[in-house]
C-alpha positions in Angstrom: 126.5 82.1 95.2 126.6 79.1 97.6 123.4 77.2 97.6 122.0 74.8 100.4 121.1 71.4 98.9 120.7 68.9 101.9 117.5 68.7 104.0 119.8 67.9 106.6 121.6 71.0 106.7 121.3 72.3 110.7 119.8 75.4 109.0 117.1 73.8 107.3 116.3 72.1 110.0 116.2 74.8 112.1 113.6 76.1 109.9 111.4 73.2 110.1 111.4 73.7 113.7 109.4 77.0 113.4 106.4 75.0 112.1 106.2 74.4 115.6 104.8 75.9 118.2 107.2 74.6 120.6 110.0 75.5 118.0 108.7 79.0 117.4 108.5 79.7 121.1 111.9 78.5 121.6 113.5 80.6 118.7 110.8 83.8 119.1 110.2 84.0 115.3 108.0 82.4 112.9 108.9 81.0 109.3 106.9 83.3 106.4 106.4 82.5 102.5 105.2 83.9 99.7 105.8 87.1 98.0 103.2 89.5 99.4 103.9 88.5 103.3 107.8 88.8 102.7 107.2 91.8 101.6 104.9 93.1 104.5 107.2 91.8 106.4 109.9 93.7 105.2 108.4 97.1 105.7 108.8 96.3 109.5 111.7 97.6 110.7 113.8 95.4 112.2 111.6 91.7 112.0 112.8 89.9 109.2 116.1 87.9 110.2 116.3 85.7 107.4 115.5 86.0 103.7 115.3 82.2 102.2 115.7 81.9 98.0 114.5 78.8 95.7 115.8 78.7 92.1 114.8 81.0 89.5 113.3 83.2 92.0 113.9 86.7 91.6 113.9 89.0 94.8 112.1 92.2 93.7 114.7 95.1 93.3 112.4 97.4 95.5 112.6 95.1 98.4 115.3 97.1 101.2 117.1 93.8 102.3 119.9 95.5 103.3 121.9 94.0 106.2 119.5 90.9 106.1 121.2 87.6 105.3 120.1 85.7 102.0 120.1 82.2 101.8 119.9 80.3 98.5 118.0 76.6 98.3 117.2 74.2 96.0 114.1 72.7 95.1 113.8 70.0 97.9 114.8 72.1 100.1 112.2 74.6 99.6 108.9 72.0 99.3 110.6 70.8 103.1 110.2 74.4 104.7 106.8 74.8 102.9 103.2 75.0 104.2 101.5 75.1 100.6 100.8 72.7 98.1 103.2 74.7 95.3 105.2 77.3 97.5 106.4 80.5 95.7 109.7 80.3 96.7 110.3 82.5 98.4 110.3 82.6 102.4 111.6 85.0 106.0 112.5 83.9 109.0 110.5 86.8 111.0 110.7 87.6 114.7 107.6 87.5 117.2 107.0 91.2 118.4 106.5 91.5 122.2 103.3 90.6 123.4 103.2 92.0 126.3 101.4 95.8 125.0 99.1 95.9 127.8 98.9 99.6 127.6 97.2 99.6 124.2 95.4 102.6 123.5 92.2 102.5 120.7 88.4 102.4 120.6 87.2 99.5 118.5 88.8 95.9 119.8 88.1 92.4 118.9 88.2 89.5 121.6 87.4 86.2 120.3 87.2 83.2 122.9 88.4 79.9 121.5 87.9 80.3 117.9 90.2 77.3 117.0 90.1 77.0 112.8 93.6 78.7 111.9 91.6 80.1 108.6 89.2 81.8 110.7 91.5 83.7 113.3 93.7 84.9 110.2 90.4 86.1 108.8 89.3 87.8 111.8 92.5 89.3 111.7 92.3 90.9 108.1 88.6 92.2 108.9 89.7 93.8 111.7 92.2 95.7 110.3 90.3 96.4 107.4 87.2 97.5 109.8 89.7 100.0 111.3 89.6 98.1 115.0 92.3 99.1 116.7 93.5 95.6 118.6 92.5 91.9 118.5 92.9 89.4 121.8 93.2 85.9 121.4 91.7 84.2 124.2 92.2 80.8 126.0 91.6 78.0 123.0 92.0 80.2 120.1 94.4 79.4 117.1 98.2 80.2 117.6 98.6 83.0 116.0 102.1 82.0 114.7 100.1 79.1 113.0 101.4 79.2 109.4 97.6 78.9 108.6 96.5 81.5 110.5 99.5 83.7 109.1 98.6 83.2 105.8 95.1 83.8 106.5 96.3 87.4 108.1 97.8 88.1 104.4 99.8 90.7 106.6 97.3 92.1 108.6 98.7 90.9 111.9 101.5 93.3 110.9 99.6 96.3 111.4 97.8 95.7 114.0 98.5 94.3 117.8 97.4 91.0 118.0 97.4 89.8 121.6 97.3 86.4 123.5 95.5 87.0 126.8 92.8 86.6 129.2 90.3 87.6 128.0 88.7 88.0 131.5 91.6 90.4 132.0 90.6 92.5 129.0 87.4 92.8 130.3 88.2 94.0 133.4 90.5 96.4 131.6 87.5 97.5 129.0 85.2 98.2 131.9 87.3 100.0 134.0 87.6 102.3 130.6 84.0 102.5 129.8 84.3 100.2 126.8 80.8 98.4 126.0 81.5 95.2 125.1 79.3 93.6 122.6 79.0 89.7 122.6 77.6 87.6 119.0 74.9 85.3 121.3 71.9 83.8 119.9 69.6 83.6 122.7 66.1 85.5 124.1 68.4 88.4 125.8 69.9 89.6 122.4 69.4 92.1 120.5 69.1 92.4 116.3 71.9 93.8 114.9 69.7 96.4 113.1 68.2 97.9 116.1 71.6 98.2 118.0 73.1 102.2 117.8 76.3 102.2 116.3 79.2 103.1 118.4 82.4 105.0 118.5 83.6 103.0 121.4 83.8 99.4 121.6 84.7 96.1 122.0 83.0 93.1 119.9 83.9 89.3 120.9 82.8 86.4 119.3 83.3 82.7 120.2 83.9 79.3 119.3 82.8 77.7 116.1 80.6 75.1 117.9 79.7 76.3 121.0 79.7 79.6 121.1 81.1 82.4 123.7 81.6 80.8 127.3 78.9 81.1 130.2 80.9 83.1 132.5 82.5 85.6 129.8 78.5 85.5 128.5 77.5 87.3 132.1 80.2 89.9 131.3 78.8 91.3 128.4 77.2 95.0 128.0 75.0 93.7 124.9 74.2 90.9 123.4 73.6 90.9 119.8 72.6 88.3 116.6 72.5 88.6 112.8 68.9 87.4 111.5 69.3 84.4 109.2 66.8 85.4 106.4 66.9 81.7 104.8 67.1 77.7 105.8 71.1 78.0 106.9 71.1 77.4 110.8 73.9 80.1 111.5 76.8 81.7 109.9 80.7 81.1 109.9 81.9 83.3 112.6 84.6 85.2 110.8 81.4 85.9 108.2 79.4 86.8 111.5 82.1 88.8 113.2 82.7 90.7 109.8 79.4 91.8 109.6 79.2 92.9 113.0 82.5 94.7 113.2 81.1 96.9 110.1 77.5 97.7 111.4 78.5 98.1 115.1 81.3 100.6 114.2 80.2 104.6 113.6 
């Protein structure tokens, strides 16, 4: 068993390069550690390219890495490829699924508009996909979503469903033309408490940035508006908190 032992090695570098963005776009895949996302990852046909190995690290013998080169490290080199404070040794070299699936067919959707903490899109992601929404869209100033933060924040959720990067304007152009209602989080006058809105089959929910909220123009484009009373002294809530809470009482 050969084991890489430089930092310099081309490969390791290589694999520093996917903490990029640029370097991610340029290879199409993203750099994945940790035992439960390998693993998720692994039940995708086809997406894991690379399976990385630090010492005394056993790979579980239920994992299928069949065909999927292995790549042994030592200790240096495996705190260099790392996002975490103490990484678990184990890491994949997984690649970016096509973006482009326009023709997405569901009834629940989340659009958020320039949610920008990495912890919060990966969270929006897991709720979503724990709501049972069929699709998320990132839109203009949100979190990458190959951001290793937002990636561990998915804890694999972005695996099962699509997670877009688009226009959101396009979507809602898209979500008219289908009927889709699309809900807005907005605290003003205009909105409605989210007790007194009828839950839906059918819908789309967007939320927006932590600070200032969804845009102006994409406000105007909303079906309904609608706001979670704050029973206590706390001015609002964190918006993956928010959105959860919406997702599950908008949804029938």
């Amino acid at each position: 068993m050969e084991m890489i032992k430089s930092t310099k090695n081309d490969r390791v570098k290589n694999w520093r390069k996917l903490q990029t963005k640029k370097g991610r776009q340029q290879e199409f895949s993203y750099l994945i550690e940790g035992f439960h996302l390998v693993e998720e990852a692994l039940r995708q046909d086809g997406l894991v390219t690379e399976l990385i190995v630090a010492p005394n690290v056993k790979i579980p013998e239920e994992w299928s890495i069949t065909n999927i080169p292995v790549f042994y490290v030592n200790k240096e080199v495996a705190t260099s490829i790392s996002e975490t404070i103490t990484d678990q040794g184990i890491f994949a070299v997984v690649k970016m699924e096509d973006p482009e699936i326009m023709m997405l067919f569901g009834k629940k959707f989340l659009l958020l508009d320039g949610v920008q903490d990495p912890g919060n899109v990966g969270t929006l992601i897991r709720t979503a996909d724990a709501a049972g929404y069929d699709a998320v869209v990132l839109g203009r100033g949100s979190a990458d979503l190959y951001n290793p933060k937002v990636i561990r924040s998915t804890q694999g959720s972005h695996f099962h469903i699509p997670v877009l990067q688009a226009s959101l304007l396009d979507w809602i152009e898209r979500l008219e033309e289908d009927g889709v209602p699309i809900f807005g989080a907005v605290l003003d006058d205009t909105a409605t408490k989210l007790q007194d809105v009828e839950p839906r089959e059918t819908l789309a929910l967007m939320v927006g940035n932590e600070g200032n909220g969804i845009q102006t123009e994409l406000q105007t484009r909303l079906t309904h508006k609608v706001y979670i009373p704050i029973y206590g002294a706390s001015e609002s809530l964190n918006v993956a908190v928010a959105a959860g809470i919406l997702m599950y009482g908008l949804r029938k």
